[in-house]
C-alpha positions as CSV (number, residue, x, y, z in Angstrom):
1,X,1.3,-22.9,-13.2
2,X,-0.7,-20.6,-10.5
3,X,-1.6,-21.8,-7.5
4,X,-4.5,-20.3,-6.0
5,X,-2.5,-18.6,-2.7
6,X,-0.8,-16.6,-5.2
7,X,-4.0,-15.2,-6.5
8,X,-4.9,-14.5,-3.4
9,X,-1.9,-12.6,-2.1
10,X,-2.5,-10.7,-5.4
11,X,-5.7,-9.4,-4.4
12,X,-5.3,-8.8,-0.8
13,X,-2.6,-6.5,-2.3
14,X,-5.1,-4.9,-4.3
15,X,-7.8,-4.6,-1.2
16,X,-4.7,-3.0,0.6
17,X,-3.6,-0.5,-1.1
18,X,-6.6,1.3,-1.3
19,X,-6.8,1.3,2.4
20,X,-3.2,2.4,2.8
21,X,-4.0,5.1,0.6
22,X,-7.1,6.4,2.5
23,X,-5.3,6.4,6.1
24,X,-2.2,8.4,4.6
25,X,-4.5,10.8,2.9
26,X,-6.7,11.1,5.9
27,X,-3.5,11.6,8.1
28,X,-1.9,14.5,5.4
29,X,-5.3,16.3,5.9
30,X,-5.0,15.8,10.1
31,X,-1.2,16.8,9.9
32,X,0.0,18.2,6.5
33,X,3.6,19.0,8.1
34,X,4.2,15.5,7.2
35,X,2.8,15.1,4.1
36,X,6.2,14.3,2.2
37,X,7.1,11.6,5.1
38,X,3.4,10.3,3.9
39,X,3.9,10.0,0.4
40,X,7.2,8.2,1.1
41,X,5.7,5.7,3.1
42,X,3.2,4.6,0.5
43,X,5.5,4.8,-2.3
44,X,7.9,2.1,0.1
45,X,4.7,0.0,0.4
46,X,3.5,0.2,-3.0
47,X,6.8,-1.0,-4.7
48,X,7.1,-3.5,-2.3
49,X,3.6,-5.2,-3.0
50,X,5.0,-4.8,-6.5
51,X,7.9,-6.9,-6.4
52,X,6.0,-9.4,-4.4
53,X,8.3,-8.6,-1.0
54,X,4.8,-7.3,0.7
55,X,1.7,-9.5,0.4
């Protein structure tokens, strides 16, 4: 039913994430003017690893 590639897409999305997380929080620190431009961008990427579009 699985195959294992989608399992692994699954939880490179998961190692990801994480990461994508750090970097934009590291950044809002660096340059909190664009905090909400920030936010946005993780938001984009985090639906889009959720409907699959993003591996």
């Amino acid at each position: 039913m699985f195959s294992g590639f989608d399992s692994m897409s699954i939880n490179l999305s998961f190692k990801l994430l994480p990461i994508l997380a750090l970097i934009l929080g590291i950044a809002s620190i660096v340059a909190p003017r664009f905090l909400n431009i920030f936010v946005a961008i993780f938001l984009i990427a985090y639906a889009l690893v959720g409907f699959g579009l993003l591996r």
